[in-house]
Structure formats: C-alpha cells, structure tokens
C-alpha positions in Angstrom: -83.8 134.8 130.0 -81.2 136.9 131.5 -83.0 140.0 130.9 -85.8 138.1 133.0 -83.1 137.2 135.8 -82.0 140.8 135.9 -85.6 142.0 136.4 -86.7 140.1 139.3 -83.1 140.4 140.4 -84.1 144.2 140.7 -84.8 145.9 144.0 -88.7 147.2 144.4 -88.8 151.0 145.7 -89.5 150.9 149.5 -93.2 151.6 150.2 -94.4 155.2 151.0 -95.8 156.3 154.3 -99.0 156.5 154.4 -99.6 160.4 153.8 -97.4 160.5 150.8 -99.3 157.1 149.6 -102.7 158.9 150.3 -101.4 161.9 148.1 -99.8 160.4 145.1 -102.5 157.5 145.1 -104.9 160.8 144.7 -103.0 162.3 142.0 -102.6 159.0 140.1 -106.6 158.7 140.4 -107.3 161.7 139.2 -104.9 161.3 135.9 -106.8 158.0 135.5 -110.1 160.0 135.3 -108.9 161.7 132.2 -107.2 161.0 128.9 -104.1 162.2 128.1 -103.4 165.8 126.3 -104.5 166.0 123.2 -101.4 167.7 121.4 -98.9 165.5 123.9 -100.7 162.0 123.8 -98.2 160.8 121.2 -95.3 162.2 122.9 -96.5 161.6 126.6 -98.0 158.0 125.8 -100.3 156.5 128.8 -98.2 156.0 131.5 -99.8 157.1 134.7 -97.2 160.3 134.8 -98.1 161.3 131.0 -94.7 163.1 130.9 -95.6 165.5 133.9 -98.8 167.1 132.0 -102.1 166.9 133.3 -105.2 168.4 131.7 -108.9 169.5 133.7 -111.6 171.5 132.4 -112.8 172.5 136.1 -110.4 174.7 138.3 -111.4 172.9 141.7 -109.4 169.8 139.5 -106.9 171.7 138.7 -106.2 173.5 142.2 -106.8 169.9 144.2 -103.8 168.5 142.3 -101.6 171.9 142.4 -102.3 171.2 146.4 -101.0 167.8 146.7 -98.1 168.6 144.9 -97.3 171.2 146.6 -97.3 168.9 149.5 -95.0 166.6 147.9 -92.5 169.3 147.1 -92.7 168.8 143.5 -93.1 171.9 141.6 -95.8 172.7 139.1 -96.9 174.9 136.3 -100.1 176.1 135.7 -101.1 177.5 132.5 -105.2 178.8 131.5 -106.8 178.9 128.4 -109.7 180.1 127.6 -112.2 179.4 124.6 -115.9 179.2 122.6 -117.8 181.6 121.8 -121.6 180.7 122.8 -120.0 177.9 125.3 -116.9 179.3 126.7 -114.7 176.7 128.2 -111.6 176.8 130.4 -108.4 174.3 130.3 -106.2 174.2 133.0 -102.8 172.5 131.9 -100.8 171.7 134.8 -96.7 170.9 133.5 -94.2 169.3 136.0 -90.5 171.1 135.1 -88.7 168.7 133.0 -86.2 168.0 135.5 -88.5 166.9 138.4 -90.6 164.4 136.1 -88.0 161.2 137.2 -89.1 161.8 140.6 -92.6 162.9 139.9 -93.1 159.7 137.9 -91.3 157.1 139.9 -93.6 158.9 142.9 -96.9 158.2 141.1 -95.5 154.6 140.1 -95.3 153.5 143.4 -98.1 155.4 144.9 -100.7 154.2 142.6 -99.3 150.3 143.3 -99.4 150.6 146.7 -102.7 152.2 147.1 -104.2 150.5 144.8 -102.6 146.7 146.1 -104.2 148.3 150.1 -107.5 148.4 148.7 -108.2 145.8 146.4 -105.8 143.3 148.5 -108.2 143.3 151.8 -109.1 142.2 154.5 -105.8 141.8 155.9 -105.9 139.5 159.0 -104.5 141.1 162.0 -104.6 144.4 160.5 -102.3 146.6 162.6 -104.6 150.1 163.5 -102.3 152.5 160.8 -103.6 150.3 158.3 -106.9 150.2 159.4 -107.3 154.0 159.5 -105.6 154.9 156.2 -107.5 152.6 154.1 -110.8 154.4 154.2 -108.6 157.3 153.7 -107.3 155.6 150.3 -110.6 154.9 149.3 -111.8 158.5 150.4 -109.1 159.8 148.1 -109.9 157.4 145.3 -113.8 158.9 144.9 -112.7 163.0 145.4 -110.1 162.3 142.5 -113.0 160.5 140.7 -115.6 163.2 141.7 -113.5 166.1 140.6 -111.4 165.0 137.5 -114.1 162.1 136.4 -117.4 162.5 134.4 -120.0 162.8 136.7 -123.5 160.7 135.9 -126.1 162.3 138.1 -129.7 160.7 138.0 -132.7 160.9 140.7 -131.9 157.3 141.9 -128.0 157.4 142.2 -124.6 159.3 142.1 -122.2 157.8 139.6 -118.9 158.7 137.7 -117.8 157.5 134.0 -114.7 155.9 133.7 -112.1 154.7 131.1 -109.7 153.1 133.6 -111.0 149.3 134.7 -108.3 149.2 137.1 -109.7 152.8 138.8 -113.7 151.6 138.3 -112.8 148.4 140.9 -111.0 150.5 143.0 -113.9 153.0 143.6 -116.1 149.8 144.1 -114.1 148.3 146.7 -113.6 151.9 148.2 -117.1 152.8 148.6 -117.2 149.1 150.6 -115.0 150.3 152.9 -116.6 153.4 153.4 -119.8 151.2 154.1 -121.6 152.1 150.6 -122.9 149.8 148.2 -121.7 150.9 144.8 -122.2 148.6 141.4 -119.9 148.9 138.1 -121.9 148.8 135.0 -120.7 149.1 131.3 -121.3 152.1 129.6 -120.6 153.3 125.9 -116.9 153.4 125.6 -116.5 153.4 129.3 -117.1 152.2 132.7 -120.1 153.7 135.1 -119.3 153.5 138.9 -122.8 154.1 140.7 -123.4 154.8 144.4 -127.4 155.1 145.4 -128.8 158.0 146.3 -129.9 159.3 150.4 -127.7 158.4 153.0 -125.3 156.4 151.0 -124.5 159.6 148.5 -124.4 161.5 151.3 -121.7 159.2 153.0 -119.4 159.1 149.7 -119.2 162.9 149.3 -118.4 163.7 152.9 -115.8 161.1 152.7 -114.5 162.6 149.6 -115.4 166.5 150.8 -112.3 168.7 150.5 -110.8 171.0 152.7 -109.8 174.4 150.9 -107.2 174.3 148.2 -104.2 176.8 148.7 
C-alpha cells in the first residue's frame, strides 16, 4: 500500500517539445519494429531502450536512427557486420555508451508516451494550432520508422508493414487517419499486418513518411 502511495506520490517527467517528441517517438517506433538483439535479449530484456542497442539489417535504418540521435545529442556507436555466402547480409548494431543509456532511456520513455497518448488520444476539442500541426508529424514519423525498420508486405492492391508491437500496429492506424488514409489492421502469423491501399493513398503515406538525407 505504501509502495502504491509512493508511486502516484511520484512526479511525471515534464512533456517534451514537440521536435524532441517527434524524434524520440521515431526512435521508439522504429525499436518497436524489431525484436531485440539476439545475443543481448536476455540481458537487454524488452524495454523500449533495450539497454541502448538497436539492431537493422538495412543501412537507410541504421543511418535514420544515427540522425536523430545525433539530434538529440546522444552519442552512438555504429558497428557493421557482414555475412552468407550465396545471400550475403549486413547488420548494423547501433550501441549507446553505457553512461548515456539513463538519459537515452528515460528520453525514449517519455517520448514514446507522449507521442503515442497525441495520437491515439484525439480529437482534442479546441486544439491549439502547435498541436494541430505536429500530430500529422507524429503520425508521419510513426509510418517512416515502420517503413524502414518494419517488414514490409507489398502486394498489387496495397502497401502494408508486419508488426509484433499491438501498441505500434494502432498507432500506424490512427496515423494514416490523420494523414487522410484509410489503413486496416489484420492478423497475421505471429504478428500484426498494418495495410494502406494502393494509388493515391500509398502515394500519400510515403510522401508523408519520405526522408530528407541522412548525415
């Protein structure tokens, strides 16, 4: 009971600003998108920091996160390997220094919360104009995570990505809404399918998500 008391007795962390929200909120997508390193998942568990290691088998991935990091000042590692014979694969392992992962975690805490409380918490009555322009951005940055570090599903008829996270597959739903696209959620094997159709709409969702050059 007190233990309870002392918990709601605790001070929440103030809310980001709406271009660090937009940046960690990506980042926390994107580590959504994939499961946790393999030699590390035991160690790292499945928080959404993972102990400051991310893996991506696609170096757009990899450079997209090293980019908003960079923009949040936290420093990153970035290690290659390479492997197969016939198939020949890359894995880029990106390792936050040990003593920024408080701050690195506590950042990715928060932003995921907050982004994803804007977008599945809508409409907000009397919505003041920043929020009205930075929750398509949200959502924009919730389908380029999903589109880079997710597994694509690419059919004549639609545009989709496979999913493990629920809480990610009904914030890409109620993204695309705000971005004026219809997208469904099925159930797939094992996972979630997000779909958007194809034309005009797929169009729409990869503009939105459309990146400017990683440096």
């Amino acid at each position: 009971m007190l233990t309870t008391l002392l918990d709601h007795s605790r001070p929440s962390p103030p809310p980001l600003d709406w271009l660090t929200l937009t940046d960690a909120f990506e980042i926390a997508c994107m580590l959504r998108c994939t499961p946790p390193p393999a030699a590390d998942a035991r160690r790292v568990g499945s928080g959404p920091h993972r102990g400051g290691i991310a893996e991506f088998n696609r170096e757009d991935a990899a450079q997209r996160m090293r980019q908003l990091l960079g923009r949040l000042d936290v420093p990153v590692e970035h290690e290659l390997t390479t492997g197969g014979l016939r198939r020949r694969y890359e894995l880029h392992r990106l390792s936050v220094p040990p003593q920024h992962r408080a701050a690195y975690a506590n950042l990715l805490s928060v932003g995921w919360r907050q982004g994803r409380r804007e977008l599945l918490g809508g409409p907000f009555p009397g919505a003041s104009s920043a929020r009205r322009l930075w929750r398509p951005r949200l959502a924009a940055a919730a389908w380029r995570a999903a589109l880079l570090a997710g597994g694509r599903h690419v059919r004549r008829h639609c545009l989709g990505v496979r999913l493990a996270d629920r809480d990610l597959a009904a914030v890409l739903v109620r993204g695309a809404a705000l971005l004026d696209v219809p997208a469904a959620l099925r159930p797939g094997s094992g996972c979630f399918l997000v779909v958007v159709p194809n034309g005009e709409y797929r169009e729409r969702i990869t503009e939105s998500a459309e990146l400017a050059p990683a440096s």
